[in-house]
C-alpha positions, 0 to 999 in steps of 0.5 A: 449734323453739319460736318461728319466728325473728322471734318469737325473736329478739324474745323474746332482745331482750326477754331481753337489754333486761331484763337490761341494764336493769333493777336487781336481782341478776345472779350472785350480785352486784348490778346496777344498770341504765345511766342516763343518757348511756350508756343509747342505747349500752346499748340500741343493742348490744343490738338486733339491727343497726346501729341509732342509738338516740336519748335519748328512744328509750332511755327509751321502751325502757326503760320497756318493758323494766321492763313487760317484766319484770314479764310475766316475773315474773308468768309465772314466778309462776304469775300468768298473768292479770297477765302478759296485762294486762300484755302486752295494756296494751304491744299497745294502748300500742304499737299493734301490728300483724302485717304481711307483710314479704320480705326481697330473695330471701326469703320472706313473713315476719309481722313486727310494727310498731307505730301508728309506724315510731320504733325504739322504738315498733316495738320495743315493738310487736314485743316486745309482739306476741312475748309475747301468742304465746308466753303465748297458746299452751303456751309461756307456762311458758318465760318464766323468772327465774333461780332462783339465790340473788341473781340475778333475770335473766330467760329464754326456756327453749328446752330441749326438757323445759322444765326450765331454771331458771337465766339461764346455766351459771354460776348452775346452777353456783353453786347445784349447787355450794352445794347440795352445799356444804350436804349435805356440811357437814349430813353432817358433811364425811363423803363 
């Protein structure tokens, strides 16, 4: 296991509020982020739980979601300075903070807060906290952006080589398949 699982399933948060919302390429299509009404349901499937999601939380979260991104732009980019601004600008903002917390019958566990107990504070704080673990240690190179033609949606690379490239199975697929497409028509369609 790369991650203890809080620290997971903050990382996979993190992944899935960036991909639901943000603009930008999505399999080869492009994507354009939920605004408006629709942005508390958007938000709300995609947090672990049954939680309810305020207007004024949503738009917190994704103004985290787009400092998000760019941790794992920059990450991706080899720009591992940038990508700790960013994140250490998010622990200070959110006022993050490490706690012990027990779940009836199981045992202490670190969970993050944040300076409020708001869903979208903690959230933030969470997330925040989630990424100075992963870019504080070896494990900052598995924050990905997918590198297939026209998408741009990011990842945690959980692989045991760290050699994920793509957000899913369907743009590795389109890029092998375009990639073969073009060595065959550079051999002149001869197999």
């Amino acid at each position: 296991m790369l991650f203890d699982s809080h620290v997971a399933i903050l990382l996979d948060t993190a992944v899935s509020l960036v991909n639901v919302l943000t603009d930008g390429g999505d399999r080869g299509k492009p994507y354009v982020a939920p605004k408006g009404e629709s942005l508390p349901d958007m938000i709300r499937a995609v947090l672990p739980g049954n939680v309810t999601v305020s207007m004024d939380e949503a738009h917190y979260l994704a103004g985290t979601t787009l400092k998000v991104r760019r941790v794992f732009e920059a990450m991706d980019d080899g720009r591992d300075d940038d990508a700790a601004a960013v994140v250490n600008a998010l622990v200070v903002s959110t006022g993050a903070r490490p706690q012990l917390d027990r779940a009836a019958g199981e045992p202490w566990q670190v969970h993050f807060h944040g300076a409020d107990d708001s869903l979208a504070v903690g959230w933030s704080a969470g997330i925040a906290s989630a990424l100075t673990l992963a870019i504080g240690s070896d494990l900052g190179g598995r924050l990905g952006v997918c590198q297939a033609r026209q998408c741009d949606r990011v990842y945690v690379d959980a692989s045991r080589n760290n050699v994920r490239q793509f957000c899913s199975r369907s743009c590795q697929s389109r890029t092998k398949a375009a990639a073969f497409r073009a060595r065959s028509a550079g051999r002149g369609g001869r197999g």
